[in-house]
ROPA-588347 format. One record per residue (C-alpha): residue in three letters; x, y, z. Coordinates in steps of 0.001 Angstrom, whole numbers, plus 500000, padded with zeros to 6 digits. Layout:
ROPA-588347
 code      u      v      w
  ALA      X      Y      Z
...
This chain:
ROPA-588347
 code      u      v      w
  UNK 583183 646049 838442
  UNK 579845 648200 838496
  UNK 580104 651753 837443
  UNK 576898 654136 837391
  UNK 575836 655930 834702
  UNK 573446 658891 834952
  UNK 574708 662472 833976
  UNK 575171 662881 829910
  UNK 574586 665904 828223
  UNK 577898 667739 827896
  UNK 579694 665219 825865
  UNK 576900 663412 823083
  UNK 574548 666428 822870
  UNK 575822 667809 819604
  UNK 576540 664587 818114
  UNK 574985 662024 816032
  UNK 573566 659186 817383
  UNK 576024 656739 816197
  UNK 578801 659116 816529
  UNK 577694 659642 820328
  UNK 577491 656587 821511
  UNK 580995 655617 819380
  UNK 582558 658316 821711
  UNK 580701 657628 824445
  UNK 581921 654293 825417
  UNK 584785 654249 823173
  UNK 587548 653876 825820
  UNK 585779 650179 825953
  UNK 585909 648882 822293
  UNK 588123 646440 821735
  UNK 588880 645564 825310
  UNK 585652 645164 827608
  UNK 581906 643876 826982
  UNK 579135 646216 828288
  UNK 576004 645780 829919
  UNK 574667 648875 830083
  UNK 571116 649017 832200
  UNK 568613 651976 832314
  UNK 566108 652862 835199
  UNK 564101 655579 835718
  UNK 565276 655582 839351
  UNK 567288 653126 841780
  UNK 563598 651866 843217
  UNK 562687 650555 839942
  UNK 561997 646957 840297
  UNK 563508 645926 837194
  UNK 566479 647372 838140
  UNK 566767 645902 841865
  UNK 565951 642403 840219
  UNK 569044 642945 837651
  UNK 571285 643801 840273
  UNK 570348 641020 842165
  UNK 570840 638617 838916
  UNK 574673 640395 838593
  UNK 575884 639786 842053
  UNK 574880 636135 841912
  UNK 577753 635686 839621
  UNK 580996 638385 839637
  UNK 583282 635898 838585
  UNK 581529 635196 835508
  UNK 581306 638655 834156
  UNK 584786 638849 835235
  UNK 585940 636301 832770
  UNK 583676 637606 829897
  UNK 585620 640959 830623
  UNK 582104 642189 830931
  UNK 581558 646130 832798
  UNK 578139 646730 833824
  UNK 577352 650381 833375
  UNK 573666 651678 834967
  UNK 572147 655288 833622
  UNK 569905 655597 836777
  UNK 567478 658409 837183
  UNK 569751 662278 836863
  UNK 571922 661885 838482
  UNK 575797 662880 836984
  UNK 578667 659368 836614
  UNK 581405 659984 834911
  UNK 583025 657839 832074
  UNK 586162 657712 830979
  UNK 585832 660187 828241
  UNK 583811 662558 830750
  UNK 580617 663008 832564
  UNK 577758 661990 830875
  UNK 573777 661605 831561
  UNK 571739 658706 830959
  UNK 568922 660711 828739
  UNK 572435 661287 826198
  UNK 572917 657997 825946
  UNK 569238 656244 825617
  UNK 569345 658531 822479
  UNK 573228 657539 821376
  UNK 571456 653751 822103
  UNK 567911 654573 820615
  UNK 566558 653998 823976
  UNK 563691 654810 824813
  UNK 563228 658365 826942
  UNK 562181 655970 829752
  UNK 561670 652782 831203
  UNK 564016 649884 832380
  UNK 566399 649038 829310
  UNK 569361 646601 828942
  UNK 571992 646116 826462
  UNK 574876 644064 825903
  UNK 577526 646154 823729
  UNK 580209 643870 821796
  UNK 583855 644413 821954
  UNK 583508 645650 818515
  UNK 580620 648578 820119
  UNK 578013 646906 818394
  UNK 574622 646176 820043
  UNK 574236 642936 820766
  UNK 570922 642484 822635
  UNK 568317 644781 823473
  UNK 565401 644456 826118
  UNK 563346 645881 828337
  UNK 563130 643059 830886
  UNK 566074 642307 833237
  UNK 568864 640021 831531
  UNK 569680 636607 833163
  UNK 572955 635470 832797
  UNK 572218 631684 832172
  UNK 569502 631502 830063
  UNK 570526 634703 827909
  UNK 573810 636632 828574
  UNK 576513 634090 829085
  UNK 575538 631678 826000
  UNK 575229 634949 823241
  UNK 578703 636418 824592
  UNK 579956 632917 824848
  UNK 578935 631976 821080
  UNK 580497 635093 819630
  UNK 583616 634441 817687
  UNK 585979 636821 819981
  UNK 584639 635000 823098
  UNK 585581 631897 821604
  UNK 589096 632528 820973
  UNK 589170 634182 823968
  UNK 588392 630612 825661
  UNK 590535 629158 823693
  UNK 593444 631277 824590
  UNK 592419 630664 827947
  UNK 591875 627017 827579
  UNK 588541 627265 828715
């Protein structure tokens, strides 16, 4: 469940930066988790280690119903609400222009964790998606 980001500026461009990235991924709120990861380009080492960390484990992000998204170099990706580039959304995130960045966007669209080191799933991801209260009830439902 990987889909590449990189092409951004016809949608957010004219928008506020809360209001962009609100529209942006909006067609996610309320029913997936985000990890959305930034690389200057796909040889960014950063980026190969991340990748490397999220195919270790599909069937966890799976059940988190977690979609990594990756703004990579210029590249044009579409979204669901249209193509977008990835410079349009660092600045709907308050990214910075460039550099390796990863976030994990709630359910709710809220930022959840911000850094600009690969994420592991272990140490970091799983147990702060896993102690928020929609995740619980989630396992609960789930009996988990």
């Amino acid at each position: 469940m990987r889909r590449t980001l990189a092409g951004l500026a016809l949608i957010g461009a004219a928008l506020a930066p809360g209001a962009a990235s609100a529209d942006l991924l909006a067609a996610y709120r309320w029913e997936n988790r985000l990890l959305v990861v930034l690389a200057d380009g796909p040889s960014d080492p950063k980026l190969i280690e991340q990748r490397a960390i999220l195919a270790d484990d599909p069937n966890g992000l799976q059940e988190r119903d977690l979609i990594v998204l990756e703004g990579v170099g210029n590249a044009p990706v579409a979204l669901p609400g249209g193509p977008v580039a990835p410079q349009t959304l660092r600045d709907a995130l308050g990214v910075k222009a460039t550099g390796f960045a990863a976030l994990l966007i709630g359910k709710d669209g809220g930022v959840k964790l911000r850094q600009n080191a690969p994420v592991v799933l272990d140490a970091t991801l799983y147990p702060l998606i896993d102690a928020m209260p929609m995740r619980r009830r989630e396992m609960q439902e789930r009996g988990e």
